[in-house]
LOLUMFI-937026 format. One line per field, with one value per residue (C-alpha): z, x, y negated; chain. Coordinates in steps of 0.001 Angstrom, whole numbers, always signed. Each point is the difference from the previous one (the first is absolute). Example, Ala and Ser with C-alpha at 12.3 -4.5 7.8 and 13.67 -1.06 7.14 Angstrom:
BEGIN
w: +7800|-660;
u: +12300|+1370;
v: +4500|-3440;
dofi: A|A;
//
This chain:
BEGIN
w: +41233|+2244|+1172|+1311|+1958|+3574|-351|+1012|+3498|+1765|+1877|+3551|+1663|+1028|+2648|-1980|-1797|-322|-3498|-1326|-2188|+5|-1808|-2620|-1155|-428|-1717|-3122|-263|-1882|-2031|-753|-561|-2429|-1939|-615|-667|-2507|-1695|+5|-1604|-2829|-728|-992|-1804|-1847|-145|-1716|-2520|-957|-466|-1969|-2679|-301|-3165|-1459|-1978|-3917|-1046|-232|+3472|-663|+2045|-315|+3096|+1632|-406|+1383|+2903|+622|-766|+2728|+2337|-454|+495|+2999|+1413|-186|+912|+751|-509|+2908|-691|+1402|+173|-1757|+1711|-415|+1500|+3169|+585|-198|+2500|+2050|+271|+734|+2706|+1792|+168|+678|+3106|+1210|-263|+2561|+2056|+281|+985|+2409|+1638|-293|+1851|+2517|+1342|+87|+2109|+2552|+341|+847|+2152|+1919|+50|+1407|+2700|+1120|+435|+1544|+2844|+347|+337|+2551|-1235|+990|-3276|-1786|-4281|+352|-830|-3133|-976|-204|-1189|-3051|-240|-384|-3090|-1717|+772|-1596|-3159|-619|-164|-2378|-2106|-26|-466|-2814|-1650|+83|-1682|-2303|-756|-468|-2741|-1704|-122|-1344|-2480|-877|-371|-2636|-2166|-257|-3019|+1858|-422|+1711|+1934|+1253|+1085|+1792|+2226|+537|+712|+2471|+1473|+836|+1506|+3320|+438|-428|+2612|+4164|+1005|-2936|+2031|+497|-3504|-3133|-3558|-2099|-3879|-1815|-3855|-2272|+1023|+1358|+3577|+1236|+3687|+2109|+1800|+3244|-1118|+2126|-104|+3021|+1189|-59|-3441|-2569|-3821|-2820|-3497|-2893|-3124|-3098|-3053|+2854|+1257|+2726|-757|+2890|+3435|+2208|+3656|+2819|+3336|+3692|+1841|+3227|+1332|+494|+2033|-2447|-2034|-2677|-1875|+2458|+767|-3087|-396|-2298|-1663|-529|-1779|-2335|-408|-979|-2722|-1312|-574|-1797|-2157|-970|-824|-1727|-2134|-745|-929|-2403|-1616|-43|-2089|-2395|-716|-784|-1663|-2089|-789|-1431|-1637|-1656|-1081|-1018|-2795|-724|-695|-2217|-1671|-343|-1589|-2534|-1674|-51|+1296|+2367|-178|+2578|-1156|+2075|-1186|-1339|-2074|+2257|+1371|+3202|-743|-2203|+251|-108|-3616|-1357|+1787|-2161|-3160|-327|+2274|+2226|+3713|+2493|+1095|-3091|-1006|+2845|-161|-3252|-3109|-2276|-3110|+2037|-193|-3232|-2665|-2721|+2235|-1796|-3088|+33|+1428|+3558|+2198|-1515|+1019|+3817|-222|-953|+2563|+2518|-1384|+1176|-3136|-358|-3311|-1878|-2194|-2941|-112|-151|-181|+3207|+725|+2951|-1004|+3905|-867|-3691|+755|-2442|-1157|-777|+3359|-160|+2942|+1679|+1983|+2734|+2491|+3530|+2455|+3525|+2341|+362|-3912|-1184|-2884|+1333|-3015|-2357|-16|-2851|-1118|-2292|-1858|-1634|-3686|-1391|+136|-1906|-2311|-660|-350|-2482|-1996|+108|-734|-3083|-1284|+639|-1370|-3052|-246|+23|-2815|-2254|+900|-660|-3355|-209|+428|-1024|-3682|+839|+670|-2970|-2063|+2559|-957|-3983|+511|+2208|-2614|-2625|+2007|+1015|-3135|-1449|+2952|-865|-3919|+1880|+1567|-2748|-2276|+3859|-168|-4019|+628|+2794|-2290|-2876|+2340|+1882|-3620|-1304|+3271|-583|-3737|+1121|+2343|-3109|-2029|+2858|-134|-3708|-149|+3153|-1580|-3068|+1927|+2002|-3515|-1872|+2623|-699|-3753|-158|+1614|-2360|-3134|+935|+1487|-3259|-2008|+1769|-280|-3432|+25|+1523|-1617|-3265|+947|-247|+3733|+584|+3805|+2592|+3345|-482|-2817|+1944|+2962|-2504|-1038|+3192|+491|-2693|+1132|+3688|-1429|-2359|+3117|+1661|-2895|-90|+3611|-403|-2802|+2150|+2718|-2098|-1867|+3229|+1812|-3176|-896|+1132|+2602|+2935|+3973|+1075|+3963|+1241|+2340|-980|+1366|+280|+613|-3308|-1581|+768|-1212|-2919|-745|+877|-2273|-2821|+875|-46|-2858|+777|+3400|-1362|-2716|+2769|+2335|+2606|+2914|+1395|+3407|+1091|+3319|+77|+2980|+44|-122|-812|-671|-3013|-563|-2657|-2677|-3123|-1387|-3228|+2044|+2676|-2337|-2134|+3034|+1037|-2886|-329|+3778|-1622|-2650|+2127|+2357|-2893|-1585|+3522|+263|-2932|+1414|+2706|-337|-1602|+2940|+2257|-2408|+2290|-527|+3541|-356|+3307|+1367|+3450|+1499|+1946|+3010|-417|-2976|+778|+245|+1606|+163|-3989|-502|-3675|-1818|+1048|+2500|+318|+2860|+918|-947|-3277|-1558|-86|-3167|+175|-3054|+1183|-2359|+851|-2446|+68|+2314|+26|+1133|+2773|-2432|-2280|+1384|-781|-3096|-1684|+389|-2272|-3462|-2709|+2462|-946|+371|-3192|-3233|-1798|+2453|-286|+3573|+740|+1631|+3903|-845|-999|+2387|+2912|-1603|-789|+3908|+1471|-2301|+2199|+2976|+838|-441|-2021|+2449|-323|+2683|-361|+1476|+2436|-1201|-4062|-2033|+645|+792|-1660|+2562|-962|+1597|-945|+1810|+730|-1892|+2188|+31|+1320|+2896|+2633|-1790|-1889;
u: +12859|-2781|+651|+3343|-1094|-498|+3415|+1673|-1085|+2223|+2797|+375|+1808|+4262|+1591|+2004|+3487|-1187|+45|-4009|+523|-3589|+25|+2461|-1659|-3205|+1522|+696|-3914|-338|+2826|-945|-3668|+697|+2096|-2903|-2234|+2372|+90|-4031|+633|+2275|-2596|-2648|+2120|+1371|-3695|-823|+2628|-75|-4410|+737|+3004|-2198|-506|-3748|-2092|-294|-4032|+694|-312|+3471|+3434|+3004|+998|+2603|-3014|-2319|+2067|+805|-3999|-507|+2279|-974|-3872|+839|+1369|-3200|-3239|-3491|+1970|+2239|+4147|+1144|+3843|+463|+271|+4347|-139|-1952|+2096|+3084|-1544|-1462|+3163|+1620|-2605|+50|+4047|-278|-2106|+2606|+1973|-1986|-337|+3761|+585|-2494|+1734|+2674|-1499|-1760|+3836|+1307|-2974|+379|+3909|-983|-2832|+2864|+2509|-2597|-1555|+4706|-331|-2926|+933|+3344|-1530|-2588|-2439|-3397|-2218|+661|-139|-1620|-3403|+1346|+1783|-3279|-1923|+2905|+286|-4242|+490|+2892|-1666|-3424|+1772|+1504|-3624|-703|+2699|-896|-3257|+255|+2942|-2788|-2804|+2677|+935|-3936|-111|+2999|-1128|-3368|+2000|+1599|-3067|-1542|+2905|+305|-2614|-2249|-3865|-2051|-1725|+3533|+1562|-3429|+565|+4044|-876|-2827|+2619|+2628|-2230|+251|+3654|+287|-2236|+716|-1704|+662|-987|-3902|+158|-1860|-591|-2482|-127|-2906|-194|-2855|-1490|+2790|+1021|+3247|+1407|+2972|-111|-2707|-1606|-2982|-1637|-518|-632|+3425|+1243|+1564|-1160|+1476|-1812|+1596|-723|-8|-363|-1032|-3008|+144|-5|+860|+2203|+3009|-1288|+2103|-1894|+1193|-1364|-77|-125|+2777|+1113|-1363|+2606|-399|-2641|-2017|+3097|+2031|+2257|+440|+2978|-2118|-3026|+3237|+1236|-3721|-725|+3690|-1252|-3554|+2295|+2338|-2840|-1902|+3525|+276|-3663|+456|+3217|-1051|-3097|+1546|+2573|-2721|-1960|+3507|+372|-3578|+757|+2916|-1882|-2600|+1813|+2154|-2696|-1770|+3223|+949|-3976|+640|+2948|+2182|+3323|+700|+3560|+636|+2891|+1638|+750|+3590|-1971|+1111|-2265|-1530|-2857|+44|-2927|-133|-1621|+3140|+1775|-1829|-182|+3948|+1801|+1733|-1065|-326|+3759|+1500|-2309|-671|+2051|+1221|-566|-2657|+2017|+2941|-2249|-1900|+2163|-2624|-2261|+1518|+292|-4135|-665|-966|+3012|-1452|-3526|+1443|+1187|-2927|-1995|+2504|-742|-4316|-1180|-1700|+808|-1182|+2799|-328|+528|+3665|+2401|+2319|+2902|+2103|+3495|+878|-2927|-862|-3530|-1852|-3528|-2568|-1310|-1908|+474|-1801|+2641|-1579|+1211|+777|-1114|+904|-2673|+1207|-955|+3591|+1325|+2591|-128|-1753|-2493|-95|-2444|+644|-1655|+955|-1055|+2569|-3379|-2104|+2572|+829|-3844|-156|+2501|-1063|-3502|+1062|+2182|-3308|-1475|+1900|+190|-3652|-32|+1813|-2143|-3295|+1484|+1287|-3619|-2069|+2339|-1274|-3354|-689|+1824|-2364|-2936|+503|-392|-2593|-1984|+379|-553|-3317|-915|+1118|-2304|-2786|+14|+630|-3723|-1876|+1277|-1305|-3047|-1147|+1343|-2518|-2693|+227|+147|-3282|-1141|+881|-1251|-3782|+669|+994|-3475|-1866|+1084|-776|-3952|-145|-2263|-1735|-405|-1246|-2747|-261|-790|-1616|-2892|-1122|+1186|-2629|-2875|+793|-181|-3318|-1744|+586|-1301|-3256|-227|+654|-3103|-2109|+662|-342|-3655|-905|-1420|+1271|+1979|-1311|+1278|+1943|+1930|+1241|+893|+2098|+1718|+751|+1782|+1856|+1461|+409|+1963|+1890|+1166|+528|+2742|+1298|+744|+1923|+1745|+1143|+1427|+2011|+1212|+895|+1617|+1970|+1706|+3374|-219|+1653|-920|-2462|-622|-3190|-2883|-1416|-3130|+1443|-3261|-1513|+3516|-289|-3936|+912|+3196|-2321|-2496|+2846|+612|-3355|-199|+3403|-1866|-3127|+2255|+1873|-2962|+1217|-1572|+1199|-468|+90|+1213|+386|-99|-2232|+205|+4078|+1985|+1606|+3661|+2799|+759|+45|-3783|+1456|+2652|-1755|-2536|+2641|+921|-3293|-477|+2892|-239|-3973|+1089|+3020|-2636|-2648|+3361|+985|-3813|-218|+357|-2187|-3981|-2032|-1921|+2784|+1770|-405|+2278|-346|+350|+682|+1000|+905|+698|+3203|+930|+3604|+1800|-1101|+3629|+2279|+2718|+150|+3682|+5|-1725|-1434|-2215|-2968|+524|-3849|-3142|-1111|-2322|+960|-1073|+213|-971|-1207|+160|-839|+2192|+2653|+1806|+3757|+3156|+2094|+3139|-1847|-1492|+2946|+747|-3242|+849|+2817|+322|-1247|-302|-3734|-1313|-1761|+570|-1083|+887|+2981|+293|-143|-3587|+987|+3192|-1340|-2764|+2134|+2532|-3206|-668|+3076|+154|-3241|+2292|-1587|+1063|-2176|+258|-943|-1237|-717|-3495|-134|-2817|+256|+364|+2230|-576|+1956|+143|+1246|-1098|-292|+277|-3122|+272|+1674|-2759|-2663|+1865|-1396|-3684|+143;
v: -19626|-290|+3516|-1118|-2632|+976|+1430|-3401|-964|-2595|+1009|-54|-2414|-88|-1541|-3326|+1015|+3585|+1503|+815|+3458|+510|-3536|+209|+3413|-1386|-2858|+2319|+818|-3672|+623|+3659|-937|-2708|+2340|+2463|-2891|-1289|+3464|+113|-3253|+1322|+3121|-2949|-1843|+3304|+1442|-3439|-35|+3696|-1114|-2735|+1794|+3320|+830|-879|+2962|-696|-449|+3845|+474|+2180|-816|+2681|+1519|-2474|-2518|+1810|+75|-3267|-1062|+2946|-1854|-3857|+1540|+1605|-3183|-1792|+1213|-1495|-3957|+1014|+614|+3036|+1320|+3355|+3150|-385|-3539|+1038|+3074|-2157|-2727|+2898|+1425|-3729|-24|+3116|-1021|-3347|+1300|+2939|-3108|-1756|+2805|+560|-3627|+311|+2943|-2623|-2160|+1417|+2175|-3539|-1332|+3288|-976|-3720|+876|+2326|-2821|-2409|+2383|+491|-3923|-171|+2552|-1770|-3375|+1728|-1786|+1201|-79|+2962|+191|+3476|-982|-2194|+3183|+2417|-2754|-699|+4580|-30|-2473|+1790|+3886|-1611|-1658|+3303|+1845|-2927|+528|+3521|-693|-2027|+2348|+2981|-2518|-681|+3010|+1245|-2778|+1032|+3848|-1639|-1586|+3050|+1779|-3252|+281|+3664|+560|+1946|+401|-2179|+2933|+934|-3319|-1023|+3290|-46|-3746|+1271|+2117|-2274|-2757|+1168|-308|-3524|-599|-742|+3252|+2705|+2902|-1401|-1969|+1236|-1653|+303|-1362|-386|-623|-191|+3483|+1228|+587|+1093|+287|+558|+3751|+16|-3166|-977|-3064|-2189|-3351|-1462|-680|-1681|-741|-1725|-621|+1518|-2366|+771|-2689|-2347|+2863|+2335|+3246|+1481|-123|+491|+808|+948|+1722|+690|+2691|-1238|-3379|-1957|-3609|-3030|-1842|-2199|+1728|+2033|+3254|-1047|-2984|-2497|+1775|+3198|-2567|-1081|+3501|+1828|-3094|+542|+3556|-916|-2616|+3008|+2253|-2649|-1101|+3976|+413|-3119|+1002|+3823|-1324|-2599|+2881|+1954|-2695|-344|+3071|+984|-3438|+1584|+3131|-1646|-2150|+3281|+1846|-2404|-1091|+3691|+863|-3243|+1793|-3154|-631|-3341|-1546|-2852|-2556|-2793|-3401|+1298|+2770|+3008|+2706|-86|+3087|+2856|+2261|+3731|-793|-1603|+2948|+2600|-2361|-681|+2522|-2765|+181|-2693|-59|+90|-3084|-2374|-2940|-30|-2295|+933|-848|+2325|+2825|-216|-1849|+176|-2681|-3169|+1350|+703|-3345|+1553|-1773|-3365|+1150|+67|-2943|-1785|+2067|-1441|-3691|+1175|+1317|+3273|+1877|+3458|+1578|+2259|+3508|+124|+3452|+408|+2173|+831|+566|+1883|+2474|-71|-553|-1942|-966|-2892|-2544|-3132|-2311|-2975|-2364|-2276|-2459|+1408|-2790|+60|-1013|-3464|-598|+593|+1910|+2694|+2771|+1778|+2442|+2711|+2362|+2394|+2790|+2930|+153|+2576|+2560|-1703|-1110|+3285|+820|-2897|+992|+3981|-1023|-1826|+2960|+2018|-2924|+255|+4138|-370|-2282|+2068|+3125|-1806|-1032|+3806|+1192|-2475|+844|+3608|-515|-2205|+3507|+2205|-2231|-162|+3576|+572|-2230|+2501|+2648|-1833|-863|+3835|+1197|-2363|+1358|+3422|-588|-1728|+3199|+2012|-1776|+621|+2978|+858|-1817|+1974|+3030|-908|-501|+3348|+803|-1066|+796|+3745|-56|-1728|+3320|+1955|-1664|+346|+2321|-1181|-3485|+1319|+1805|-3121|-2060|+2954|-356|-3641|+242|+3132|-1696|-3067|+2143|+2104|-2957|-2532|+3202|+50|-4046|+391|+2416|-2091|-2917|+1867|+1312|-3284|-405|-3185|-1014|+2414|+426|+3097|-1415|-2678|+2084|+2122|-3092|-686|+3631|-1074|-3356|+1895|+2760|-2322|-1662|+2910|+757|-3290|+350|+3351|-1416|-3482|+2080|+2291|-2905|-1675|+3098|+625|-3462|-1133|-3358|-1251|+705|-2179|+48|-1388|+509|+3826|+1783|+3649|+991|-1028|+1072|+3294|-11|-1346|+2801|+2887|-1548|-369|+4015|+1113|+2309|+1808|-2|+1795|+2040|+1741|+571|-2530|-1945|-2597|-1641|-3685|-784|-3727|-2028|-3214|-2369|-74|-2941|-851|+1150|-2064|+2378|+228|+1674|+1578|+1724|+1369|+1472|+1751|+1506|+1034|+1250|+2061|+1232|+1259|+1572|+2383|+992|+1259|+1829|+1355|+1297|+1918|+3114|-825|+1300|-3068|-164|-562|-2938|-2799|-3822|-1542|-3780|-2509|-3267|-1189|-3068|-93|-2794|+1810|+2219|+3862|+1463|-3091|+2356|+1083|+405|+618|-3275|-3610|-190|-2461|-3145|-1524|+1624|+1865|+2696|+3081|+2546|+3630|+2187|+3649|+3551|+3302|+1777|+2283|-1967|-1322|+1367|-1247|+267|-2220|-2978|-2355|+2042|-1095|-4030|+720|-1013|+2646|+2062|+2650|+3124|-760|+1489|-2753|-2751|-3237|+256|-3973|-380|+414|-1316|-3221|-121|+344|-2893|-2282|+587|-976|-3191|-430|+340|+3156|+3577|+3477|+2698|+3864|+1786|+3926|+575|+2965|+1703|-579|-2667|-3254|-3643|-3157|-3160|-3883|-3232|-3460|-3016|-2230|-3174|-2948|-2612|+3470|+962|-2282|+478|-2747;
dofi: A|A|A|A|A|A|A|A|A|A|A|A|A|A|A|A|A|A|A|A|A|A|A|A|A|A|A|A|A|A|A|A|A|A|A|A|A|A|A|A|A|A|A|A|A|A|A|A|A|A|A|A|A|A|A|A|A|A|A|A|A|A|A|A|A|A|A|A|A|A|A|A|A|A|A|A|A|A|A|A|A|A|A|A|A|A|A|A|A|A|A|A|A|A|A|A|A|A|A|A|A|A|A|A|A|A|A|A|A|A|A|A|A|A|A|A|A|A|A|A|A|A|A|A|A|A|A|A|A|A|A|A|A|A|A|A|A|A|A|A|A|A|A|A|A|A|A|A|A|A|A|A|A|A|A|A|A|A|A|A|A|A|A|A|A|A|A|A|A|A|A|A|A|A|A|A|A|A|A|A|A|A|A|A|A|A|A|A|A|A|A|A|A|A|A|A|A|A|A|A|A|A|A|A|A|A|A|A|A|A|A|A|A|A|A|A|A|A|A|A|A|A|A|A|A|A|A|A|A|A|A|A|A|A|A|A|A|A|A|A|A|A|A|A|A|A|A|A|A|A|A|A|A|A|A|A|A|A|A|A|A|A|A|A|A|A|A|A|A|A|A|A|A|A|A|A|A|A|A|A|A|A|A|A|A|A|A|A|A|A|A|A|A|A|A|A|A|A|A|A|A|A|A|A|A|A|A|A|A|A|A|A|A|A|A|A|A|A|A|A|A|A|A|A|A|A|A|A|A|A|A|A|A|A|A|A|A|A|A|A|A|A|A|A|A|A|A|A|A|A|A|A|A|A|A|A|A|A|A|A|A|A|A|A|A|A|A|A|A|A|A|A|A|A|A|A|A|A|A|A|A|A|A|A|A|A|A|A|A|A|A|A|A|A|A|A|A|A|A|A|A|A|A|A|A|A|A|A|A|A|A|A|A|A|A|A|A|A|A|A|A|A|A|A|A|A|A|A|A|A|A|A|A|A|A|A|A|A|A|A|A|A|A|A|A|A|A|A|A|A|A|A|A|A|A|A|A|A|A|A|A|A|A|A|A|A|A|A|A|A|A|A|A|A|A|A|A|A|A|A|A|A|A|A|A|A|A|A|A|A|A|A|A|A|A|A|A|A|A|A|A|A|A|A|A|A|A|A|A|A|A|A|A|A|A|A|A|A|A|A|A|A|A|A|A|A|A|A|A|A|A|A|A|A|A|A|A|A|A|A|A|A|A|A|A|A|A|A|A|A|A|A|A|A|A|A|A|A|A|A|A|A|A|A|A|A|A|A|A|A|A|A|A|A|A|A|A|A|A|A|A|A|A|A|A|A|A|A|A|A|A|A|A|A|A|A|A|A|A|A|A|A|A|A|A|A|A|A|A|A|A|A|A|A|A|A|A|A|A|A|A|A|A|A|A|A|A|A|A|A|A|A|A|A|A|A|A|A|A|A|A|A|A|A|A|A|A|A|A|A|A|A|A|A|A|A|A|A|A|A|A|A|A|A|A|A|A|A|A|A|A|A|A|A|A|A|A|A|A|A|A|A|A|A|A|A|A|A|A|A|A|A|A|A|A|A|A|A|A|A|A|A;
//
């Protein structure tokens, strides 16, 4: 109302008895003015009461939308601690004012065509009366004050009306961005001199101005505050310089009408960000409410919804409109039957209770399922109890889990029984089939023995008449040399020297015998493997030595090729020289046709880091180190077609022969983890390769 002000100067003065028009229409400014003020009045009292019933937000944080609206509209009356009408109530007392002042105008019109018509009645009576003062100069004096409160009114209807397009522009919704420039825009119309008037608005960053701004000496600025900081300003510029008034070239009205404008902007700015601030609010708790998987339900004190979240949407079928304001026990009849109406109640009473999982069902939609709720007080800011709160969860998933992992539960059962019934059958049987299999290689194993004994017994009868020329030797040199003892001792010459060095033949060759004897008696007799640390080297000394005389009958040399020193292998000593032996005595049969002084046995061991042939496909191969023995003819050689023919059992090219000496060699190797190979030489002649591993406790030298 301060704008209005200088629109009611006093009237000029009228001759006694004459009616003052330009009095009675100001006299309706009071009563006009007191109208609006008594509207203003009614906004604050409305704004007050419509802040104090707006709803409250549960602990949630939820409200449904006619809430949120009225919450929008009590916050939007009050702002930084001062009340504020709504953006309704100031158009309405706008309006009230721009009408109240056409009002005024219009009875100032009024008045001032009465005031001419006195002023002419006067001057007739003067100039009848003759008198010689003349009301002229009264007259122009009284038409100066009426032609300069009409520029005022004018004046103060275009500030007016520059605040009411502001307002406009603050209620709107706009951005920010775009009501600071609009605003920017319409600054200069609302001031004395629009055509040399610019505005310029300045927020955080931000700048925006009217069109041509310039800035110059002669302005204007208002702060525009913000939370009770500036953050930025209203400022109004003239171009050129014009006659001082109140406040340098602008008046007093124009300092009114430019902080009206930064109190707009900063109102906007406030309610623009608590709307914001309300509405991240809002999606905030949505989105957390919506990412806990619960459902809220909001009650009043007479039990009948006030919120109904999307949750409880999707979990029963029944929307928001169908729901809100209705009676929980209206909706869901089942509730006192399970207990859950008197669980409201007692959450209305301040207690905060957890129900079971309980079954539901909507009748309207024939959804149905498992929840389990929590009910809590809803407490209004001033400490009261106005509802309840309820939180529920859908359970129907795991419910159904539960009871689908017990049926599995259960199914499962039953087929463990099922196959633990058949495994016990599967097992009685595998036992006799394991113990069948276990007779199966004890009969495998004697079987094998008594084969490796026929074996050496079949070489023993193959030496016969090599061992008797091996004990005819010492058993003839026994016989001739006790003779000539007996001689001597019958001549009657007493001891000499040569009798007792023929004595000592004796015993020597007696040994010699025994010796033979010992070893065929050892190759020959039946006994079980026995695997310990061998000397190949002195095994294979000690076979050629036992084959000496078939060596020497068949015109046969024999070569040693045995690297030193070589570590012990595990094997079994009897075994490997049965094997050796019967590898010997193939080669002097494969060289009889070869001239006697060509008949060579070539005998050698190697140590090996790694087996020889990693990539043998056709028998175990050797991990770690081992020695490796190769046996050497030069005979008549071995065909291709026949060098896995030969391994087989009673397989010979001998007339005489059982067939079972390679055979058994090469199984008496493999039990060694090895495998007998045959390899054709290229020139004549053939060469049969095993290896055997180097005893544990020798492979690191120790």
């Amino acid at each position: 109302m301060v704008i209005l002000a200088p629109m009611f100067p006093t009237s000029p003065q009228l001759p006694p008895g004459e009616p003052n028009r330009d009095a009675a229409g100001i006299a309706l400014v009071p009563i006009l003015t007191g109208l609006l003020l008594a509207g203003v009045l009614c906004g604050h009292v409305h704004s007050a009461h419509a802040e104090q019933e707006a709803p409250l937000a549960p602990r949630g944080g939820l409200l449904s939308a006619q809430d949120r609206g009225s919450a929008t509209a009590a916050r939007s009356r009050r702002f930084g601690g001062a009340a504020l009408v709504s953006a309704r109530e100031f158009q309405v007392g706008f309006a009230a004012g721009v009408g109240i002042t056409a009002l005024v105008a219009v009875g100032f019109a009024l008045g001032r065509a009465g005031g001419k018509q006195a002023e002419r009645r006067r001057m007739a009576e003067v100039s009848r009366r003759g008198a010689g003062a003349s009301p002229q100069g009264d007259g122009a004096s009284g038409g100066g004050d009426r032609e300069r409160i009409l520029h005022d009114m004018r004046q103060r209807i275009k500030e007016l009306s520059c605040l009411y397009d502001v307002a406009n522009l603050t209620r709107e919704g706009r951005a920010l961005a775009e009501m600071f420039q609009e605003t920017a825009k319409l600054i200069p119309c609302g001031w004395h001199y629009p055509e040399i008037t610019r505005g310029r608005i300045r927020f955080d960053d931000g700048e925006y101005v009217s069109q041509a701004f310039e800035e110059t000496q002669w302005k204007q600025t208002s702060p525009i505050v913000v939370d009770g900081e500036p953050k930025g300003s209203v400022e109004v510029y003239y171009l050129e310089e014009r006659p001082p008034l109140d406040e340098g070239p602008f008046a007093k009205e124009e300092r009114q009408l430019i902080d009206e404008i930064a109190r707009a902007l900063s109102t906007a700015i406030g309610h623009k960000r608590a709307e914001e601030a309300l509405r991240e609010s809002e999606l905030f708790n949505k989105t957390i409410i919506s990412s806990v998987g619960e459902g809220i339900v909001v009650y009043d004190k007479e039990l009948r919804c006030r919120l109904w979240d999307s949750f409880m949407e999707g979990l029963t079928g029944l929307s928001a409109g169908n729901v809100l304001g209705r009676k929980a026990a209206e909706l869901f009849p089942h509730l006192r039957e399970q207990g859950v109406e008197r669980l409201l109640e007692r959450a209305l009473a301040g207690e905060t209770l957890r129900s079971p999982e309980t079954p539901y069902r909507v009748p309207a939609t024939g959804k149905a399922g498992w929840v389990t709720g929590v009910y809590s007080p809803h407490v209004s800011a001033d400490g009261e109890i106005v509802g309840v709160v309820a939180t529920l969860r859908d359970t129907t998933e795991r419910r159904r889990a539960e009871e689908a992992l017990r049926r599995a539960y259960d199914q499962l059962e039953r087929r463990v029984a099922e196959r633990t019934a058949e495994l016990t059958r599967a097992n009685a049987i595998l036992e006799r089939e394991i113990a069948e299999r276990k007779r199966a290689e004890e009969r495998a194993r004697l079987h094998q023995a008594e084969l490796a004994h026929v074996s050496r017994l079949s070489v023993i009868g193959e030496m016969a008449s090599g061992l008797a020329h091996e004990l005819n030797q010492p058993l003839c040199a026994i016989n001739t040399t006790a003779q000539g003892c007996l001689r001597m001792m019958r001549s009657g010459k007493g001891v000499t020297p040569r009798l007792l060095e023929a004595i000592e033949d004796v015993v020597t060759q007696a040994e010699r015998a025994g010796r033979v004897l010992r070893r065929v008696r050892g190759f020959a007799r039946k006994r079980d493997p026995v695997r310990t640390e061998v000397d190949l080297n002195a095994v294979i000394r000690e076979v050629v030595d036992f084959a000496e005389g078939d060596l020497e009958r068949h015109h046969v040399r024999t070569r040693l090729e045995l690297a030193d020193p070589l570590l012990p292998v595990l094997a079994d000593s009897i075994e490997i020289e049965q094997v050796l032996l019967n590898l010997l005595l193939n080669g002097i049969e494969a060289m009889a046709d070869t001239p006697p002084e060509e008949r060579l046995l070539v005998l050698r061991t190697t140590l090996q880091a790694s087996p020889s042939d990693p990539t043998e496909a056709n028998g175990p191969v050797l991990a770690g180190p081992a020695v490796e023995v190769t046996v050497r003819d030069y005979g008549h050689g071995l065909p291709q077609e026949n060098v896995e023919q030969i391994f087989e059992p009673f397989f010979t090219s001998k007339l005489d022969g059982l067939g079972v000496g390679l055979s058994s060699s090469r199984s008496i190797i493999e039990a060694h983890g090895s495998r007998l190979r045959a390899i054709p030489c290229a020139d004549r002649g053939a060469t049969f390769r095993f290896t055997l591993p180097i005893a544990q406790g020798r492979r690191h030298g120790t």
